[in-house]
C-alpha positions, 0 to 999 in steps of 0.5 A: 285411092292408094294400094288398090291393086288389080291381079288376073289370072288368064291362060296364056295359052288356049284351043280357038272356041275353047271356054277358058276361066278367067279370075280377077281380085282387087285390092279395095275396102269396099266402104258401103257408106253405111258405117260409123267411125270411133266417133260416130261420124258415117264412113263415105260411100268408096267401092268399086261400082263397075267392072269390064272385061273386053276380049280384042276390043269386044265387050265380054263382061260388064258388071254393075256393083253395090255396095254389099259387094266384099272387100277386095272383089274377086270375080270369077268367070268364062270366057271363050276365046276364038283367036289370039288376043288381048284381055283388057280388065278395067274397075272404076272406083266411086271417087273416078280412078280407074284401074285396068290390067291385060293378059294376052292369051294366044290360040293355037 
């Protein structure tokens, strides 16, 4: 899909165990599927129905999502950072595109 943009927002910087707030928005339509066009045909089903966060290659976040989900998803939530590292953020779309973005964040 075109225009589908990932944004994060991540601390660069952070205590080792700190709980820190991390928040994601992605541009997308979100078609349920359940709507008509001008013509009366359905709109095909488009949304963004999974969602990850992995910190240093371990799972933080895994959401499943439907199709009452907004347009342009935003997701908010903590996490705790025990070392330096990586955020990894990954959507998958219904028609197989997946997007993903990384933050770095260093403890210190």
């Amino acid at each position: 899909m075109d225009n589908v943009t990932p944004r994060v927002r991540v601390p660069k910087t952070a205590s080792a165990g700190e709980a820190i707030l991390i928040k994601t928005l992605i541009s997308h339509p979100m078609e349920s599927g359940q709507r008509k066009d001008s013509d009366g045909n359905i709109i095909p089903r488009e949304i963004i129905n999974r969602f990850t966060c992995d910190f240093n290659g371990q799972n933080v976040v895994d959401v499943k999502m439907e199709p009452a989900i907004s347009t342009n998803p935003y997701l908010e939530f903590q996490a705790t950072v025990p070392e330096s590292g990586t955020f990894t953020f990954t959507w998958y779309d219904d028609d197989g595109s997946v997007y993903t973005d990384t933050k770095d964040i260093a403890v210190g």
